[in-house]
N, C-alpha and C positions, 0 to 999 in steps of 0.2 A: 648785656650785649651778646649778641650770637656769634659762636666760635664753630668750625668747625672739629670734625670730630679725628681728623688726620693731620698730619703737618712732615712739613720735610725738615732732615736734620743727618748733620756729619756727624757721626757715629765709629769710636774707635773701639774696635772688637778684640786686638792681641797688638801689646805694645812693637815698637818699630815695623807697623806695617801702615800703608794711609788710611786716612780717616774715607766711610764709609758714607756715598748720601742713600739716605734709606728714608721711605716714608712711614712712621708710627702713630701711633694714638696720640693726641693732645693730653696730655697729663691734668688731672683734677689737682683743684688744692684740698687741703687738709683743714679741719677748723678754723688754724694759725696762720694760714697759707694765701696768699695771693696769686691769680694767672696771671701774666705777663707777655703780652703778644711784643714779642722784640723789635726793636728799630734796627738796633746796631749792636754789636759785639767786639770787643778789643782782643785781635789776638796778642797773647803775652810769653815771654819769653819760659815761665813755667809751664805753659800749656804744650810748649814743645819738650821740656823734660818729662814731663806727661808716658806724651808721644813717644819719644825715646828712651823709655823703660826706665829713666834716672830718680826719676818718682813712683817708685816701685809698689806702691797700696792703692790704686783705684780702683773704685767699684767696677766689673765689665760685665755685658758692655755699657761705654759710656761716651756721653755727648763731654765735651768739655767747654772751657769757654767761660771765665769769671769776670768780663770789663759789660755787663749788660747795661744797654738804656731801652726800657720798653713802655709800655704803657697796660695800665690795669684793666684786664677786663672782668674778670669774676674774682671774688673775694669770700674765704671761707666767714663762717657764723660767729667765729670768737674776734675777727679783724675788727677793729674799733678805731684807728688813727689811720690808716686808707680806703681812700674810694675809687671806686671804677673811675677809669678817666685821668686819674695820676699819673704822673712820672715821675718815673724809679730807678733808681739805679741798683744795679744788686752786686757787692763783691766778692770777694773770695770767702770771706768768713761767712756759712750761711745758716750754722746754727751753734750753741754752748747751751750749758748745762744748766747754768746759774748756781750749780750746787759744789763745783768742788774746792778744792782749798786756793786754787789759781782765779777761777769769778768770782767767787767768794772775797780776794784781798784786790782785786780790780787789774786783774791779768788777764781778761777770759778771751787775749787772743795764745794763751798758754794752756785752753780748759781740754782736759784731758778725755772729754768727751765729744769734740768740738768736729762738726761737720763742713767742709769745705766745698764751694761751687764749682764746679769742675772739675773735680777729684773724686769725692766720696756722694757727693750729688750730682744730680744731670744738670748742666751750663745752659752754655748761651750760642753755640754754634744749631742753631733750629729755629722756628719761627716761634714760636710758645717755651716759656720754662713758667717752673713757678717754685717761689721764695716764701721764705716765711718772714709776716711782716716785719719784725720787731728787726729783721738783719737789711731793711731795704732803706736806702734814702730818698728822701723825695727829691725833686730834682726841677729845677727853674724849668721853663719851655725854650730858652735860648740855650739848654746843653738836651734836650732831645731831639741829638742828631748823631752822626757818626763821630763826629769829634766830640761828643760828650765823654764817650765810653771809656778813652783811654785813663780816665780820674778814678775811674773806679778801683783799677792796679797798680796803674804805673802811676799816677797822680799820689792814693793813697799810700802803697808803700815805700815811695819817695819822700814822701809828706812822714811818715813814722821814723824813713834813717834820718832825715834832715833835726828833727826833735830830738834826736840824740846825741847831737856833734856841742851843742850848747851855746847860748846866747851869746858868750862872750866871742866867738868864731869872726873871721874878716874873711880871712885866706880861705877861701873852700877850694877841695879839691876834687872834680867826680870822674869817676873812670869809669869807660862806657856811654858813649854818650847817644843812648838812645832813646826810647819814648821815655821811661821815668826822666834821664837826665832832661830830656828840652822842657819837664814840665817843668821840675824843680828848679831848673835856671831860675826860670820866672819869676817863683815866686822867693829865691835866695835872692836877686838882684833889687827888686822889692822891700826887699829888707835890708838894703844897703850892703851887702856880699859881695866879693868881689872871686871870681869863679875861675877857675884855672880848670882846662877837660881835658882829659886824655884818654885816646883813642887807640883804636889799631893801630899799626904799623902801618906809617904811608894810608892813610885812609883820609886822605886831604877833604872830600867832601864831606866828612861827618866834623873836621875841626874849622872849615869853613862855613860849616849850618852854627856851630858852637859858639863861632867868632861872632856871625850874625843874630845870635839869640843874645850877646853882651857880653859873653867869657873875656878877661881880659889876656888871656892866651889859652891856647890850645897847642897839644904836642902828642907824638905818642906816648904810650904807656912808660917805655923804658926810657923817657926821655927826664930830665930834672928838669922842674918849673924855675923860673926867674927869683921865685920867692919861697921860703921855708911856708909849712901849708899849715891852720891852726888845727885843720881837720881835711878828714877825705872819708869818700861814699863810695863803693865799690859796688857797681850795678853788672859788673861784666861777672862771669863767673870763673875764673882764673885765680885759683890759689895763689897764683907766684905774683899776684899785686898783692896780695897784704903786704910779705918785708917790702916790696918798692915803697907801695907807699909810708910805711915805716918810717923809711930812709926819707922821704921827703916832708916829715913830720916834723914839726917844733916843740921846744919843748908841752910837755902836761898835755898833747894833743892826742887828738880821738878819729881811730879808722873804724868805720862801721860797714859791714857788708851786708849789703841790701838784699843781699839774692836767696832764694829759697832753698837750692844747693850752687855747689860748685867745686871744684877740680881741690885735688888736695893741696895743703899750705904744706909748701917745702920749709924744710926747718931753714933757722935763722941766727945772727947771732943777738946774743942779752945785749950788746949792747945799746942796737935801733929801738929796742922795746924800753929802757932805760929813763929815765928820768920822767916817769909818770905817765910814758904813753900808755893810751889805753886798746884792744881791740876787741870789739863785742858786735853781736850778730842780730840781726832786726824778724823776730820769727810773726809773721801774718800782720791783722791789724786788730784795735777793739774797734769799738763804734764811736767811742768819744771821739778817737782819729778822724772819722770818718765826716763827723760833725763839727770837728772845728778847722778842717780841710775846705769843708762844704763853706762856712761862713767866708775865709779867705781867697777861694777864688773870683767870685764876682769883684772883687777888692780890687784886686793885680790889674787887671783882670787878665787870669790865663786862657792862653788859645792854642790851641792843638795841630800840627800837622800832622797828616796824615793819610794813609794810602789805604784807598775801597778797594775792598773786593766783595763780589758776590759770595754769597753760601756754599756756592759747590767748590768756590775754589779756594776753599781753606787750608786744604793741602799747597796748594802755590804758595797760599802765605805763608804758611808754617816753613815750607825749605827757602824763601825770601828771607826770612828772618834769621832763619839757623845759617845761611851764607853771607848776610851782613847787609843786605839788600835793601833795608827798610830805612829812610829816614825818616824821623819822628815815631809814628806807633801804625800800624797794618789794622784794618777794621774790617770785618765782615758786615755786608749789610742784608738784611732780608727784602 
């Protein structure tokens, strides 16, 4: 298939300044590598910490951008499980080692050589990226669209905290209720969950999208649920919800914080933490995630809201998101 030999793409050149559209070369793949003429792109709540220097290691300059849905157009010489013409999804994790003691025991979203899509590799804000096969999923033709994308971060690493809270769970709890939470509703109510969100302060239309996706209440953050919680997912990035949700925990229950960073946890007392609660932290995804996510959507079946934007106004979305602006998940379209 014939590509051309330029392409346009938002480009961040020195953190807290806006992304840049700038015309470059269409990137070749590597032996391993597959091209990728993109449909849609998921802005994600990390690609703004990115932005605002809170993720302090990216390569520059750099495109960011890890929720891609595209379609294959050239594929390097060692590609052997994709062809031209596929549809891919590419996420954040976009390459590991397979060598060290973390892939090695089946953590290799822990591999200590481990390259990331919009961090330490160029993303998915451009018309072309390219992935190396073994990190892409294929992707049904009823999710290559804008609403695909958001599975690829917000889906997946909803889909990783959620595996972590334990089957025994009823009472879920998720703070934050943005793109990961409206996916993960879906597919917790699905499984018979019963979901209590919390939101801003006073931010009645994200606890009335919540009410409407099946939460059985919705409140603010500092507000106490109706019911003691078996567990809770922390998608916002506010330290001072861990003790909250502590305090709203039952016994032997599990807070898990979904996010990539977040604001310091102010101390607490032993005693919220007491009787076997647990709290532990969800870092990236593997690929198993990715493949047993993938088999469970068609299932639910999950469906996406969410807000287009063209390419150049990636900056719009990015301060739409960072002021609280977006319900469901913000998508760049090419």
């Amino acid at each position: 298939m014939d590509t051309p030999d330029s392409m346009q793409a938002m480009v961040l050149e020195e953190a807290n300044h806006p992304l840049r559209l700038k015309t470059i070369p269409v990137p070749s793949p590597n032996e391993q590598q597959v091209l990728v003429k993109i449909i849609a792109c998921g802005v994600c709540r990390t690609d703004l910490h990115i932005v605002d220097g809170e993720l302090n290691k990216p390569k520059l300059p750099l495109i960011p951008g890890h929720e891609i849905v595209g379609v294959i157009v050239k594929k390097g010489r060692e590609v052997t499980t994709l062809d031209e013409g596929d549809v891919v999804g590419i996420p954040w994790l976009g390459y590991t080692c397979g060598k060290c003691k973390y892939c090695r025991t089946g953590k290799e979203n822990l591999c200590e050589n481990a390259l990331f899509t919009g961090y330490t590799i160029d993303g998915g804000y451009a018309e072309y990226t390219v992935a190396y096969e073994k990190y892409c999923f294929p992707l049904s033709e009823g999710y290559a669209t804008a609403s695909g994308s958001p599975l690829l971060c917000a889906g997946l690493i909803g889909y990783r905290s959620y595996s972590m809270v334990g089957d025994h769970v009823t009472n879920l709890g998720i703070y934050g209720f943005g793109a990961a939470a409206h996916i993960l509703i879906q597919l917790a109510i699905y499984q018979n969950k019963r979901i209590f969100a919390f939101t801003r302060e006073g931010d009645k239309d994200a606890q009335a999208f919540a009410l409407n996706l099946g939460a059985v209440w919705a409140g603010d953050s500092a507000q106490s649920p109706p019911e003691k919680l078996d567990a809770a997912i922390i998608f916002a990035p506010v330290g001072n919800l861990v003790p909250q949700a502590l305090m709203n925990l039952d016994k032997g229950g599990t807070v898990v914080c979904g996010g990539i960073h977040m604001s310091d946890i102010p101390s607490f007392p032993y005693k919220i933490l007491w009787e076997e609660r647990v709290i532990r932290s969800v870092a990236n995804l593997t690929r198993k995630d990715g493949e047993d996510f993938f088999k469970l959507v068609p299932k639910v079946p999950i469906k996406t809201e969410t807000e287009i934007f063209p390419l150049q106004k990636a900056n719009v979305a990015l301060d739409n998101l960072k002021s609280g602006n977006v319900h469901g998940a913000a998508v760049l379209v090419m």
